[in-house]
Structure formats: structure tokens, C-alpha cells
VOGU-3710 file (C-alpha; in Angstrom, 3 decimals, decimal comma):
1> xxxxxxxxxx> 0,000/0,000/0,000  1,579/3,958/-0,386  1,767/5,638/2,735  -0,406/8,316/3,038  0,865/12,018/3,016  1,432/13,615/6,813  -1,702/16,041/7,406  -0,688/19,495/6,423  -1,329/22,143/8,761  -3,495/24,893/8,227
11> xxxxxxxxxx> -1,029/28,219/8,085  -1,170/30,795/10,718  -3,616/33,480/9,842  -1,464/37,046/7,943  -2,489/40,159/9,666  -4,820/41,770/7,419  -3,292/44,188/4,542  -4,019/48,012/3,494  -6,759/48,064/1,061  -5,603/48,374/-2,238
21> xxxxxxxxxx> -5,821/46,781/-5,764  -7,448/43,312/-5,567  -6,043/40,309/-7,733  -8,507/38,885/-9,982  -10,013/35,709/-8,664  -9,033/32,176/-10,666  -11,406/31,439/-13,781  -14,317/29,179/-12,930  -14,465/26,548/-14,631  -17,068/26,581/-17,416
31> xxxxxxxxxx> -19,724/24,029/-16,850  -19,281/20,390/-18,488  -15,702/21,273/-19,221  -12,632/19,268/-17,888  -9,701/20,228/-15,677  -5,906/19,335/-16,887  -5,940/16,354/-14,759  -8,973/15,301/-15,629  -8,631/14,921/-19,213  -5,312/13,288/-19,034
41> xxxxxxxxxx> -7,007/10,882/-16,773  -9,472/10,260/-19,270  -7,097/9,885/-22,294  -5,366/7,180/-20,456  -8,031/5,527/-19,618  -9,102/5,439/-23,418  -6,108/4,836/-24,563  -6,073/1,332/-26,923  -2,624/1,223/-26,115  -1,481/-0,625/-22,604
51> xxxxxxxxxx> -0,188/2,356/-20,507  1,811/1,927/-16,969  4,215/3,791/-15,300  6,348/2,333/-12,648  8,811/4,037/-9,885  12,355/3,086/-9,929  12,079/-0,281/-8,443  9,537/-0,873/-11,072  6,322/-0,939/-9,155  3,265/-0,576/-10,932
61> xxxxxxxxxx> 1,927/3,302/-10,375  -0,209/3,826/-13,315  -2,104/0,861/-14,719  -5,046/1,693/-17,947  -8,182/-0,584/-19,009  -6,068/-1,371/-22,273  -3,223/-3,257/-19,912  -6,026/-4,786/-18,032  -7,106/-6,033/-21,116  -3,904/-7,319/-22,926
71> xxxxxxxxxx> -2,337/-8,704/-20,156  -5,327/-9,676/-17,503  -4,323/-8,193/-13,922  -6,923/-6,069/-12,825  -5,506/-2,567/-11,749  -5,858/-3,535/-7,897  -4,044/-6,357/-8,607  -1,300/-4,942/-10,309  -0,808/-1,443/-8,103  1,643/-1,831/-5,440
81> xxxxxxxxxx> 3,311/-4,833/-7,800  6,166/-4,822/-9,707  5,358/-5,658/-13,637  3,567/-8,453/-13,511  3,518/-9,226/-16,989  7,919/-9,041/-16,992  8,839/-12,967/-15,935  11,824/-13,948/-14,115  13,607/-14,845/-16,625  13,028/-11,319/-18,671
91> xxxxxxxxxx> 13,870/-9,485/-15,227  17,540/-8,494/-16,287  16,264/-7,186/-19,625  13,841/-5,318/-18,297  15,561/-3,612/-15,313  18,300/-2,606/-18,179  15,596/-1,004/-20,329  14,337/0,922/-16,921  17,825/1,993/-15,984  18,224/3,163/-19,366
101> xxxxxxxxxx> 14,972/5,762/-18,987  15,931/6,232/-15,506  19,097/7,450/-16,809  17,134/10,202/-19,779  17,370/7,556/-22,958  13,772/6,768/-24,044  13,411/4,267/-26,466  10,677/3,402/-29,009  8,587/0,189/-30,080  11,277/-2,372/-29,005
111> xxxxxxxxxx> 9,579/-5,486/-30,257  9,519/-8,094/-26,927  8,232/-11,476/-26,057  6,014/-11,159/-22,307  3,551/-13,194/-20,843  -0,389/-12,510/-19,958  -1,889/-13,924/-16,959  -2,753/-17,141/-18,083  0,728/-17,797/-19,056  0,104/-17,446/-22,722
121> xxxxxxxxxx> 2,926/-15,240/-24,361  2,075/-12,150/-26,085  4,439/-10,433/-28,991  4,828/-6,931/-27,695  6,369/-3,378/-29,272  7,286/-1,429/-25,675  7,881/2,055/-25,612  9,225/4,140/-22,631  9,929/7,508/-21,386  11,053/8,951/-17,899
131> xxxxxxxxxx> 8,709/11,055/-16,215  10,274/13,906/-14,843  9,338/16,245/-11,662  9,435/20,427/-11,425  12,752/20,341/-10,888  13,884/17,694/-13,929  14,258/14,934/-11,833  13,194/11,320/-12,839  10,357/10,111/-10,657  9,174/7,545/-13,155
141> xxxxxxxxxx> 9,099/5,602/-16,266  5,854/6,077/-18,067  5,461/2,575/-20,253  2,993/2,253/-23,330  2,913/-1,337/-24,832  1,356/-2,467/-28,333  0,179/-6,181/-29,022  1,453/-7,182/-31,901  0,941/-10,837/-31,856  -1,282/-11,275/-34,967
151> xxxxxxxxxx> 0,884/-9,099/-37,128  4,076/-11,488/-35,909  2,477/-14,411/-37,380  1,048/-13,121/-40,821  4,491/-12,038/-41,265  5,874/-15,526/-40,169  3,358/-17,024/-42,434  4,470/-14,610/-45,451  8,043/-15,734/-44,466  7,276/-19,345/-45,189
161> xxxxxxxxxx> 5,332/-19,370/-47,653  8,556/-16,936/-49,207  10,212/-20,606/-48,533  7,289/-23,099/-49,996  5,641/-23,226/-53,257  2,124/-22,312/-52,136  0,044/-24,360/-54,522  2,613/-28,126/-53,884  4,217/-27,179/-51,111  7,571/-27,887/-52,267
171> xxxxxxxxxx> 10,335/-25,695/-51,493  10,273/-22,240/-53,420  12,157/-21,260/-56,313  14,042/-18,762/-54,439  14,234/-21,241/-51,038  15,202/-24,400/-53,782  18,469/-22,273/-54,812  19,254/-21,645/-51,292  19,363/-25,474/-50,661  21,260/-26,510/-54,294
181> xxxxxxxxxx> 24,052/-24,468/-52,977  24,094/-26,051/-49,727  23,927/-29,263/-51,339  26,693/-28,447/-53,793  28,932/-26,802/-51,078  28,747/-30,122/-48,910  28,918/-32,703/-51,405  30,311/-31,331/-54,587  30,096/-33,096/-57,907  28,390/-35,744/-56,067
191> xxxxxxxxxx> 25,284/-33,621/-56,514  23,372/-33,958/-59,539  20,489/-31,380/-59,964  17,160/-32,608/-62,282  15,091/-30,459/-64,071  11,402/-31,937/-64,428  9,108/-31,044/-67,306  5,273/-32,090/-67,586  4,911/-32,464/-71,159  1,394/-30,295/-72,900
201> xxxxxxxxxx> 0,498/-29,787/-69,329  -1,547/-26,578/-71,361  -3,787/-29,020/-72,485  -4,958/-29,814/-68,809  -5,839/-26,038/-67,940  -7,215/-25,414/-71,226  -9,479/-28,418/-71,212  -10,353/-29,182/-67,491  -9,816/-25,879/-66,193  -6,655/-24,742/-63,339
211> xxxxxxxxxx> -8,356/-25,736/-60,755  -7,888/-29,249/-62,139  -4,432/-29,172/-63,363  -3,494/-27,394/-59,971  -4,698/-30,198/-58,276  -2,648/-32,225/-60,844  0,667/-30,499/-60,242  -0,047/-30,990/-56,229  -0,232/-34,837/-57,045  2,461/-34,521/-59,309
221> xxxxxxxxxx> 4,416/-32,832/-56,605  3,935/-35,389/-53,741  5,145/-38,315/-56,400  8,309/-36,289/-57,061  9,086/-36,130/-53,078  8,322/-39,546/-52,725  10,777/-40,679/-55,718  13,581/-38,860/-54,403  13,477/-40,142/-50,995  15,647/-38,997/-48,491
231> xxxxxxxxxx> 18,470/-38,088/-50,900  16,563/-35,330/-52,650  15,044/-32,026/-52,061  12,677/-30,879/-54,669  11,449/-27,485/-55,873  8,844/-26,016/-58,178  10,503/-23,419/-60,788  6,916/-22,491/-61,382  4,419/-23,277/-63,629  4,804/-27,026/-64,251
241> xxxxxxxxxx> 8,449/-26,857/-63,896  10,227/-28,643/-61,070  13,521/-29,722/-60,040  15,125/-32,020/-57,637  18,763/-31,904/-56,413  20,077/-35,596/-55,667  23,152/-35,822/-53,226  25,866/-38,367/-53,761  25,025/-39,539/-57,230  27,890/-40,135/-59,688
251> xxxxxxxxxx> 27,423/-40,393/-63,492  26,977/-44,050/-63,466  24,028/-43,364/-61,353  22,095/-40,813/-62,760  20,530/-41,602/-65,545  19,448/-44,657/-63,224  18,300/-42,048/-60,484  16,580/-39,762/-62,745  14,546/-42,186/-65,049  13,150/-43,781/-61,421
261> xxxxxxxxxx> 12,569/-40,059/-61,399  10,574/-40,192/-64,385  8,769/-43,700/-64,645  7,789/-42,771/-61,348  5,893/-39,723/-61,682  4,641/-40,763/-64,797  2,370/-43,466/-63,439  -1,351/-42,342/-63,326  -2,703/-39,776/-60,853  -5,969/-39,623/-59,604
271> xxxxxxxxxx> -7,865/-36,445/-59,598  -11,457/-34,921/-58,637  -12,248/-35,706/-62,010  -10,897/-38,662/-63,071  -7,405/-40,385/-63,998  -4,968/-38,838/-65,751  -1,303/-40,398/-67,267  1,007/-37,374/-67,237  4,280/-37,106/-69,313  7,283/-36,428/-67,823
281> xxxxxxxxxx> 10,628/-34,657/-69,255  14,023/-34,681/-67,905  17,416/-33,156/-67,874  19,959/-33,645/-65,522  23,590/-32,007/-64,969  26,434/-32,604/-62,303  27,653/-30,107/-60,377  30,679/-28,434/-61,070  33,396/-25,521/-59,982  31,181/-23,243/-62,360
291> xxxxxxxxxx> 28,325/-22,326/-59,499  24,664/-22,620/-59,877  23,599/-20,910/-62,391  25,862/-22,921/-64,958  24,394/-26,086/-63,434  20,878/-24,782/-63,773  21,477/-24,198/-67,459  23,351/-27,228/-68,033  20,298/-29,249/-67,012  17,778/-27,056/-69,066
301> xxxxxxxxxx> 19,928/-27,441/-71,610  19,516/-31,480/-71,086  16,016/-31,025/-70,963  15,478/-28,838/-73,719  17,656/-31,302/-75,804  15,321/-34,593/-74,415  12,199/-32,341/-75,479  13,189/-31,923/-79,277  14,483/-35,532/-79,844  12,228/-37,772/-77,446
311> xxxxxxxxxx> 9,423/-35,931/-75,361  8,884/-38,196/-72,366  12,359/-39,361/-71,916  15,544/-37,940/-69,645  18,862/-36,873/-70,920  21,995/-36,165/-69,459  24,019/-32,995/-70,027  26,832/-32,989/-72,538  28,898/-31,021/-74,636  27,036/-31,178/-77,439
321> xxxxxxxxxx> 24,021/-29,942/-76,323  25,857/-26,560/-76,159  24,370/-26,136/-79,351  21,283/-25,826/-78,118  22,666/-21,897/-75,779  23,066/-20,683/-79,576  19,051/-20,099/-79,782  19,408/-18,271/-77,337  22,248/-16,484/-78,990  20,530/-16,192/-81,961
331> xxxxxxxxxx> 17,438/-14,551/-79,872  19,750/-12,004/-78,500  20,700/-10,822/-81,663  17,777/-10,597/-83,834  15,690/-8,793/-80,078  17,455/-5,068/-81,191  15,394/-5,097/-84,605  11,931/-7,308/-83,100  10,585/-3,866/-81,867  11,024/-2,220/-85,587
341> xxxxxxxxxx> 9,856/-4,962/-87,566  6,528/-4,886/-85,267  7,564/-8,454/-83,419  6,557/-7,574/-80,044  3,125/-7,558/-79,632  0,823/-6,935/-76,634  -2,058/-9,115/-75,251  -4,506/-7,740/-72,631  -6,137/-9,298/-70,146  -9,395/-7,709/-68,341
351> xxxxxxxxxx> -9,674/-6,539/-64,330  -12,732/-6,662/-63,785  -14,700/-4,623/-60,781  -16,755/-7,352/-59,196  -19,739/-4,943/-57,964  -20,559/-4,130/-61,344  -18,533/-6,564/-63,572  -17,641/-3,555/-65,816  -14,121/-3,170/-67,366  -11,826/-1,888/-64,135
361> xxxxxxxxxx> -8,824/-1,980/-66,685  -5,827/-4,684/-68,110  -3,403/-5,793/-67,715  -0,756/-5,698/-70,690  1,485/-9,062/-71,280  3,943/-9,074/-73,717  4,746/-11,515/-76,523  7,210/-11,905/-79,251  6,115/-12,919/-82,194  8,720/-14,942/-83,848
371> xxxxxxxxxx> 8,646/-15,814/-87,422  10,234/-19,095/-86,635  9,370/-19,470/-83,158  6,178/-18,368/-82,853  4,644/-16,631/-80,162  7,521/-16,573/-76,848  6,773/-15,851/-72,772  8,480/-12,490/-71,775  10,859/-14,863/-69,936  12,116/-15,920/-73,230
381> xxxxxxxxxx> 13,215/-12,651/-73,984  12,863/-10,361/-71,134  16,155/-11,632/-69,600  17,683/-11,259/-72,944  16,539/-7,705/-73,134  18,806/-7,340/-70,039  22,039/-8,796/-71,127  21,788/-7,042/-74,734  21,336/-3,398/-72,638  17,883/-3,101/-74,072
391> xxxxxxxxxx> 16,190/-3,526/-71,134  14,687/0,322/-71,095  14,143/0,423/-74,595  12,338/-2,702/-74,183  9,940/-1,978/-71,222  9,618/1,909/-72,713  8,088/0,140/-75,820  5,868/-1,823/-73,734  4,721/1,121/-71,592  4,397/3,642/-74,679
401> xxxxxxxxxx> 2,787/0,761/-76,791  -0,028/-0,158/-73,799  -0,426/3,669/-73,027  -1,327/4,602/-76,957  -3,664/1,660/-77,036  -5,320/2,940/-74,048  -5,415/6,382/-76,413  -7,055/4,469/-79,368  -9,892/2,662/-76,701  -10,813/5,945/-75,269
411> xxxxxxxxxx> -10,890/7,905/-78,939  -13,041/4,877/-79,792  -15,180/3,939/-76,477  -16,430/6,565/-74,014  -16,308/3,911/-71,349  -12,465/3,549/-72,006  -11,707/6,845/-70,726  -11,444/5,819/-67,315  -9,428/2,460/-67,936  -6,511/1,745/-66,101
421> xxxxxxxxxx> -3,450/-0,338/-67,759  -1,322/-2,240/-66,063  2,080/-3,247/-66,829  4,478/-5,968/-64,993  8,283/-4,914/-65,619  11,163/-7,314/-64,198  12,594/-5,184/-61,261  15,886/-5,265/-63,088  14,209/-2,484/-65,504  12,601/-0,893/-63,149
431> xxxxxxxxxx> 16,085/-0,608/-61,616  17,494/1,781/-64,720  17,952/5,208/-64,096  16,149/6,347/-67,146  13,419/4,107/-67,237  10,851/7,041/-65,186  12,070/9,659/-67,518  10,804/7,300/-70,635  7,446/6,872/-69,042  7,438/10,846/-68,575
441> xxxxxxxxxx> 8,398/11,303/-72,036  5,351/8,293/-72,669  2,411/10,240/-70,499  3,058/13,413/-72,635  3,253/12,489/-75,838  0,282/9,984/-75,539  -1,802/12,434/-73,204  -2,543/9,827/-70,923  -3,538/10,654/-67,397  -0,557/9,294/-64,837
451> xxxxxxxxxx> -3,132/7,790/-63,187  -3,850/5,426/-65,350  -0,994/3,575/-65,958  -0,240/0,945/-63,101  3,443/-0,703/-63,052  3,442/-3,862/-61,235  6,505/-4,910/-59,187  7,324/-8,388/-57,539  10,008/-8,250/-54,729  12,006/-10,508/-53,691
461> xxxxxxxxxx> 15,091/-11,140/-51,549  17,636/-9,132/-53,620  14,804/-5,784/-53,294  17,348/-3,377/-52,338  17,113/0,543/-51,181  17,877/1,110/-55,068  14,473/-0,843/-55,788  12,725/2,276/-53,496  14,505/4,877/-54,798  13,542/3,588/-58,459
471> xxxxxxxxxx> 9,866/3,015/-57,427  9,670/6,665/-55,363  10,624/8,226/-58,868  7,874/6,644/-60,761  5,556/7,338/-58,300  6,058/10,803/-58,497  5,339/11,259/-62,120  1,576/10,244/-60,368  1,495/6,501/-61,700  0,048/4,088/-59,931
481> xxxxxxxxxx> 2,608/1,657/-58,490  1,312/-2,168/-57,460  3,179/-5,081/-55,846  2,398/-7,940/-57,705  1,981/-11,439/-56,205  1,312/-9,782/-52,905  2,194/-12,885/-50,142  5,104/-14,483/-51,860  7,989/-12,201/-51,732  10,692/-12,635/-49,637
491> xxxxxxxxxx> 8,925/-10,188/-47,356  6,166/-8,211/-48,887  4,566/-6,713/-45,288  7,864/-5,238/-45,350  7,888/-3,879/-49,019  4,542/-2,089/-48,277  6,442/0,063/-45,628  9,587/0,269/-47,829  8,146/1,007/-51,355  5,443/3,511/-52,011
501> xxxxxxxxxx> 2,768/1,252/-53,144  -1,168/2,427/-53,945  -2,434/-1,241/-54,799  -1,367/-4,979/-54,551  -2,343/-7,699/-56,332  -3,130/-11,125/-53,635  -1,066/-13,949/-55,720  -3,540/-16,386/-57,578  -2,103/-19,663/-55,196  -4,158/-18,243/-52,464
511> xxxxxxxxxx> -7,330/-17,437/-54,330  -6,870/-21,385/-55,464  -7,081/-21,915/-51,913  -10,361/-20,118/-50,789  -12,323/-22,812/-51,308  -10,855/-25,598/-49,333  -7,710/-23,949/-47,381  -8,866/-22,150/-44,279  -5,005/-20,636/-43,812  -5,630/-19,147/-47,174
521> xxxxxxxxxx> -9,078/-17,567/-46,566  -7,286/-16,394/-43,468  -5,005/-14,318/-45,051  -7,031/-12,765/-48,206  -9,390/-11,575/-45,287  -6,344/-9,967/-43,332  -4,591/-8,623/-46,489  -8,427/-7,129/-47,299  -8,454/-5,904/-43,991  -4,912/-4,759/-44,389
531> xxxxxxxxxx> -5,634/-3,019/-47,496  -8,744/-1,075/-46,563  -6,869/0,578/-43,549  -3,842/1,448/-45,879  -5,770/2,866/-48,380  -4,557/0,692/-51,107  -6,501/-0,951/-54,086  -6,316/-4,580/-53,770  -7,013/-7,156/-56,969  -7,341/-10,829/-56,635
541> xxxxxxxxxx> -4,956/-12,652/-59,840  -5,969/-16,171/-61,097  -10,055/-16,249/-60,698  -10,719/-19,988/-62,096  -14,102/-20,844/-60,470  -17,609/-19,233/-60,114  -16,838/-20,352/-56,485  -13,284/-18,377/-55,936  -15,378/-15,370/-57,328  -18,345/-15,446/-55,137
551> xxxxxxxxxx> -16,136/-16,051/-51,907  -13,936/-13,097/-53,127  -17,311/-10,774/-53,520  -18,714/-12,166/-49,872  -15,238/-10,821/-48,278  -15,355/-7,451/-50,373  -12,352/-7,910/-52,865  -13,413/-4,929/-55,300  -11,316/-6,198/-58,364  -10,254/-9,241/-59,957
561> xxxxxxxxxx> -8,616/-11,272/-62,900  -8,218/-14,505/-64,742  -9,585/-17,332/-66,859  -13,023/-17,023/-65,098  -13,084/-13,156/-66,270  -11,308/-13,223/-69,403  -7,781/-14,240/-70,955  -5,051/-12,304/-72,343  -6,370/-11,302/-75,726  -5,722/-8,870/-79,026
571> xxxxxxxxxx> -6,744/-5,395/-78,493  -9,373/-6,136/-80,845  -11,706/-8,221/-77,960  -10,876/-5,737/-75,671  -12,790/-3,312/-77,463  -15,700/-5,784/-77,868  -15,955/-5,506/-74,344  -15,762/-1,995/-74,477  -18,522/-1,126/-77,130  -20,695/-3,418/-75,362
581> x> -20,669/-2,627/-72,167
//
């Protein structure tokens, strides 16, 4: 209990003084309003943050409803008490952090593991300042704590799902690499690294639907780990590329290793809607003194090579499939002229705004159009674009071409004048100095409002402070700027604080997942959530299903994409849309 105050006595009466000028007498307080102390007593008390202050011995002075409520010690119970929520064994650190404000160093949000009541722990951000008398001296240390428990594990979540394919649950691209190396660095040449293929896989999505062939690659997925058995980790490259690293496997052994591989992930899988027999591809590679990335193409280069000659069968790297690199030389040196002769060509696919199902905007994909080739992924050239130094010209083209098609819809269609375009660059291009003064130069000569023109970035775990600064001078020229694949970055709770971002886009693996993964619901509501109170525009990617779309209306996702709303397509059917709407 505090000791009560001695009684004060009442002073001796002053003899009474000359009449003269009277002081005035103190203000009255007007009625209804509050003295000093009583509104701070009444912020504190509605404060949502936990608020304490505690003397030097750290005994609880000062204890608010909001640290009744986080940590469950009524304020009788914890007055008198030293911090009940600090256990012994977090004593020492937190009579260090009190000596430290004791001493005149506040600190701020120092993120801390305590415990409530019930002996549950709670994640904590503490902050702490000394409270000072009239005269400057430290009397107390006024605490103010923040639970930050939930945000801890979304960001835990993000984190390993950074490190698992989210759709098979095999390790990551990113987390596979991380492994190869570790593989390679402990057992050398002994490791032999497997690229595997699923032959016309397109025909699956295109005939069944995604949500079918995702279920397919899961299967497909779970076979692979169970092949390579305790000697292999595998990986998912994306799409229906994966890859398994086998550890101590010499060359007599792995064409045995990797057609078990093969014969054993070719055997029928079962499926929601029947049986399928999938065909399997495969290229393998040792490893060597040249690093990763020459093993990595080493084995595409096998698998390339097993794809022309005999689709369904492995090969094994050799010499002569060095051949094969000069495509890609070849590609590199007619990608200068594609741009001129009209090559690269743009597809758009809709965004739809779910209240209404009107045209929200696109989003532009780029193709080239190869007269021998036919139509190639921007990853067949994109990365090309990059070693050739054409990487600028490249995206420019892309941004100037999808911002004077937006021009041509809205001379055309009064509905396209509010249409947004959006455009995915690899951050390596986003990285270039010049690339925001080519979309200036783009916006003027084209007319088109900033505003409408989105640029999608995907971070990942080389995202640097020259990825901000790049992003921070697009977004002044007033475009929109979007993370894309929001979830599976390396950390992307982290790139929304970094990078000045006004939308994301919630990766398609976890719309797949509304439906049947409760973790997955989970975190489209909180990145919703999230979203709302951040002020940023939020579109779902990969809508498959009448189901994923309803479930995404019911939790009040405002835009979305994919098969279920339209494919990429020539402007031509985009302006279908347009006239008819």
C-alpha cells in the first residue's frame, strides 16, 4: 500500500493588509468542461494502447483498461506490484531497459516477447519515457505497450510461404536455390540437380480448367518427393516446372536415379475428375566448380535437348548440347530489330470490378512474335533484353505501346476513358535510371492521365534501397505503383512500408485456396483488412471458379482477374468488351 501524506497544517492566519488593488479571482471553470488532470485521466483511460508507469524499483503506479485487457491483472491487482507481466527470466532485460529511462534515454517500439496472466505469451512493441518532476528529476518511467501478436504471425506465415511453393508445397524457387548451394557446397560433384518437365500440361488447364491441373501439379508434386526419398530435395521453378537436387550420385548413377525419377511420376494420378497419365521430361547435370547458375542451365539445356528428340524421356548434359545456348544467342541478336519490324506484340487481359462486372482496366502481357518461333513468354526474352542493354528500350516500348492503345480505346469507347493499364516490368528495368524519364516522355506524348498507368513490381530477396529509390521516382510522375503477387515475396509486409505502393495484387495460389484452405481464406481476409486501412486498391490474380469469385465478392475484394473473367487477348476483344458494355 503507499503511505499516506502527513496532514498538512493549516497556516497561521497574515495580519490583514491596506486596502488596495485586488487580484482577480481564478477562472471558474465553465460548466461540463474538464480540468488538466482530468482529461489526461481520461485519455489514459481510453487509450487502446497498454499504458503503466512504474517508480524506480519498477512498481506498478499507473495501470489503464487497455493493460487490463492485454495482459489480464486487474488494476488492484497490479498497483503496489512490480510488472507483472515481466517474468523472471526477462527481469535483467527489463531492469536494463528501466535503468536506461531512468538514466534520460527513451526508447521506441522495441519489439519483446512477455507473458499474460494465463501464461500465454504475447508479442509486444514497448515504448518508454522517464517522467520527470518540477525540478527535472526522474520520478518515473511512463510505459505504453502495443500487441502485436497477430501481425508477428502473418508475417511468419508470409516468411514461409517466401520458402514453400504455395500451390505443392515444395520448397520455393528462391528457397530451392538456397538449398542446391548447400547441397553443392557439402557434397560437390556428387550432386546432380534434375530439371522436371510435364509435357502439354496446357492441355490440362485449357481443357479441365486450373483448378484441375493445380490439383494435378499438387499430385504430381507429392510423387516427385516420394521418388527422391531422403536423398533429394525438390522445388517447383513455377508453372509445371520442377527440379530435384540428388546428393551423392555419380554419373553411373544418374541416368538410373533420374529415369526412377521419371517412370515414377509418370504413373497415373488420380484427380477430382478422373485419372490422368502425365508425361514427364528430364534433364539432368552434375555439379561443377562453375556455381549454380551454370548447373541450372546445363540441365535445361539437357532437358530442352530430351524435349526436341524424345518428349517423355531424360537426358543427361553434354557437350554437345551446347548447341542448343546458340538459340538463345541467336534470340539475342535478332531482339534489337523485333521492336522495328513490329515483333513484339501486346495481349490484354481484363480486371474486372466485381460490384458491377464492368471493365476496371488490363493488364498488358507481352509476346514476341517470332517468325520461326512463334509466339515466346516475356521470360524468353525479357532476360535477354537485359544482357543485350535493351532492357529500357524494351519496357519503354511496352509502356508507350499499352499507353497509346489505351489512347485508341478511349478515342473509340467513351467507357475507355477511365481504364486503367497495367504493366508488370522485371525489377531489373525498373532498376534503370532512365526508365521514369521514358514513361514521362510516354504520359506526354500519348496524353494519358498518370493515373492510369499501373506498373506492377514483384520483390524478392535481392529488393534493395535502389528498388525504393527507383519506385519513389515513378511514383512521383503520379502513376500508380502495385506489388504484384502480394504474399510471396521474400517479405512483402515489409515492401509495403519500404516502397510507395497504392495497390497490390493477392497472388492467384491463395485465391486457389479459398475454397478448401482455411489458412488461405485467413489471409485474403487480413490482407483485405490490411488493405482497406492502408488505403490501397487490392485485386485478386488467377479467378478460375464461379466459387473463388463469389467467396472473393462475400469478403469485399473490389477487383479481380483470370480465366473465369477473361484471358489475355488482341486489343481487338478488348474493345468488344468496351462497345458493349
Amino acid at each position: 500500500m503507499t503511505a499516506r501524506p502527513p496532514a498538512q497544517r493549516r497556516p497561521a492566519a497574515a495580519p490583514e493588509a491596506a486596502p488596495g488593488p485586488r487580484s482577480p479571482a481564478p477562472a471558474t471553470p465553465k460548466p461540463g468542461s474538464w480540468s488538466e488532470r482530468g482529461l489526461l485521466r481520461a485519455v489514459i483511460a481510453a487509450s487502446p494502447l497498454a499504458i503503466y508507469v512504474v517508480d524506480h524499483e519498477g512498481v506498478v503506479q499507473l495501470w489503464n483498461p487497455a493493460a487490463e485487457q492485454l495482459f489480464g491483472w486487474s488494476e488492484s491487482e497490479a498497483l503496489g506490484s512490480r510488472l507483472p507481466f515481466v517474468a523472471r527470466e526477462d527481469s535483467d532485460q527489463f531492469d536494463a531497459l528501466r535503468t536506461r529511462v531512468v538514466e534520460g534515454a527513451p526508447f521506441s517500439r522495441v519489439e519483446v516477447t512477455r507473458r499474460r496472466r494465463d501464461g500465454s505469451p504475447v508479442e509486444l512493441t514497448i515504448s518508454a519515457a522517464p517522467v520527470r518532476d518540477a525540478r527535472g528529476s526522474v520520478r518515473a518511467v511512463l510505459g505504453m505497450a502495443e500487441d502485436i501478436t497477430e501481425r508477428r504471425a502473418i508475417e511468419a506465415e508470409a516468411a514461409r510461404r517466401a520458402q514453400v511453393d504455395g500451390l505443392t508445397g515444395v520448397a520455393s524457387r528462391g528457397h530451392f536455390l538456397e538449398l542446391l548451394a548447400r547441397e553443392v557446397s557439402e557434397h560437390g560433384s556428387t550432386t546432380a540437380l534434375v530439371l522436371v518437365d510435364l509435357d502439354d500440361f496446357k492441355a490440362v488447364n485449357d481443357t479441365f480448367g486450373h483448378h484441375v491441373g493445380d490439383e494435378l501439379l499438387a499430385r504430381f508434386a507429392e510423387r516427385l518427393v516420394t521418388s527422391a526419398g531422403e536423398r533429394g530435395v525438390v522445388g517447383r521453378l513455377g508453372g509445371d516446372e520442377f527440379v530435384v537436387a540428388l546428393r551423392d550420385v555419380g554419373p553411373a548413377r544418374l541416368s538410373a536415379a533420374a529415369e526412377t525419377l521419371a517412370d515414377s511420376v509418370g504413373q497415373p494420378i488420380d484427380s477430382s475428375v478422373g485419372r490422368f497419365s502425365l508425361r514427364a521430361t528430364a534433364g539432368a547435370a552434375h555439379a561443377s566448380d562453375d556455381g549454380i547458375e551454370e548447373l541450372l542451365r546445363r540441365a535445361g539445356l539437357a532437358l530442352l535437348e530430351a524435349k526436341r528428340t524424345n518428349p517423355g524421356s531424360f537426358r543427361t548434359f553434354d557437350s554437345d548440347m551446347e548447341r542448343l545456348a546458340a538459340e538463345s544467342k541467336i534470340l539475342e541478336s535478332q531482339l534489337p530489330g523485333a521492336i522495328e519490324r513490329g515483333e513484339i506484340v501486346l495481349f490484354y487481359e481484363p480486371i474486372v470490378e466485381l460490384a458491377t462486372g464492368t471493365l476496371f482496366g488490363v493488364e498488358a502481357v507481352a509476346r514476341w512474335d517470332h517468325p520461326d518461333l512463334g509466339l515466346l513468354e516475356p521470360a524468353r526474352f525479357f532476360p535477354l533484353a537485359q544482357s543485350t542493354a535493351r532492357a529500357v528500350e524494351l519496357g519503354s516500348y511496352v509502356v508507350r505501346e499499352a499507353c497509346a492503345q489505351l489512347q485508341r480505346w478511349e478515342r473509340a469507347h467513351p467507357e475507355g476513358r477511365s481504364l486503367i493499364c497495367s504493366v508488370n516490368l522485371p525489377a531489373y528495368e525498373i532498376r534503370h535510371p532512365d526508365l521514369a524519364s521514358e514513361v514521362a516522355g510516354v504520359l506526354q506524348d500519348t496524353g494519358i492521365a498518370p493515373s492510369r498507368l499501373q506498373i506492377e513490381f514483384t520483390e524478392d530477396s535481392d529488393a534493395t534501397d535502389e528498388d525504393a529509390a527507383a519506385l519513389t521516382r515513378l511514383g512521383s510522375l503520379g502513376v500508380r505503383l502495385a506489388i504484384d503477387s502480394f504474399g510471396t515475396g521474400y517479405s512483402s509486409l515489409t515492401a509495403l512500408r519500404r516502397f510507395p505502393f497504392s495497390a497490390l495484387k493477392i497472388d492467384r495460389s491463395f485465391v486457389a485456396g479459398l475454397a478448401s484452405g482455411f489458412e488461405d481464406r485467413a489471409i485474403v481476409v487480413a490482407t483485405l483488412t490490411m488493405s482497406t486501412s492502408l488505403g490501397l486498391t487490392v485485386i485478386a490474380e488467377g479467378v478460375e471458379t464461379d466459387e473463388q469469385l463469389a467467396t472473393l465478392r462475400e469478403l469485399g475484394c473490389a477487383h479481380a482477374q483470370g480465366a473465369l473473367l477473361g484471358r489475355p487477348s488482341r486489343p481487338g476483344v478488348i474493345a468488344e468488351r468496351l462497345a458493349t458494355s
